[in-house]
Residue, then its C-alpha position, 0 to 999 in steps of 0.5 A: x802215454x803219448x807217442x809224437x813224431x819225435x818218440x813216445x812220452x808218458x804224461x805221468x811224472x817220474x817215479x825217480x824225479x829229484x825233490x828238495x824235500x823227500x815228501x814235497x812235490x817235484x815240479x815240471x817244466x813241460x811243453x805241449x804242441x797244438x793242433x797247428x804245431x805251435x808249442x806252449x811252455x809251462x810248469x806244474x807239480x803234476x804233468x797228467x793233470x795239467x794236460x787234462x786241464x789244457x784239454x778241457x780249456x781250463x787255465x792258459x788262454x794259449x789253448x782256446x782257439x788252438x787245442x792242444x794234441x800232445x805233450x812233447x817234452x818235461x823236465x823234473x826240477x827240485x822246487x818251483x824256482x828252478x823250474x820257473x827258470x828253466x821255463x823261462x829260459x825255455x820261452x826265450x829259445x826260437x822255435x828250432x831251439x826248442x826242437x832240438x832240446x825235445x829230439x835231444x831228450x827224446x832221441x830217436 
């Protein structure tokens, strides 16, 4: 689990996360905060080894000289294309649109 200033979020998917095919794989929209606070926004089929991966420095090149240091926000979508939307219109918010869409699904 990851405990933010915001709340506490696990890495691991829902267990009760909407699939298009019972035996595919729900996606994620995430978004990660570095060290200095800047947010990266992204999509996978699994939340805990994505952020493993960002960690070790692999995949987006957002993460080199500015690690990452918590998950702050997923979401789970039925297929790739919703998600790859919502990540979409996700990056498209300013930064304060973005807080706000992480203290309203995480209240507290």
């Amino acid at each position: 689990m990851q405990t933010t200033a915001l709340t506490t979020i696990s890495n691991e998917a829902p267990a009760s996360s909407p699939a298009a095919d019972p035996g595919a794989s729900p996606w994620f929209v995430y978004m990660i905060q570095t060290r200095s606070g800047k947010l990266y926004t992204g999509i996978t089929t699994c939340l805990e080894r994505r952020y493993r991966e960002h960690c070790l420095g692999k995949g987006a090149k957002f993460f080199y000289s500015d690690p990452p240091q918590k998950m702050v926000y997923h979401a789970p979508f039925p297929c790739r294309s919703s998600a790859s939307k919502e990540e979409y219109r996700i990056k498209q918010l300013t930064r304060s649109a973005k807080l706000t869409l992480i203290r309203q699904r995480y209240p507290g």
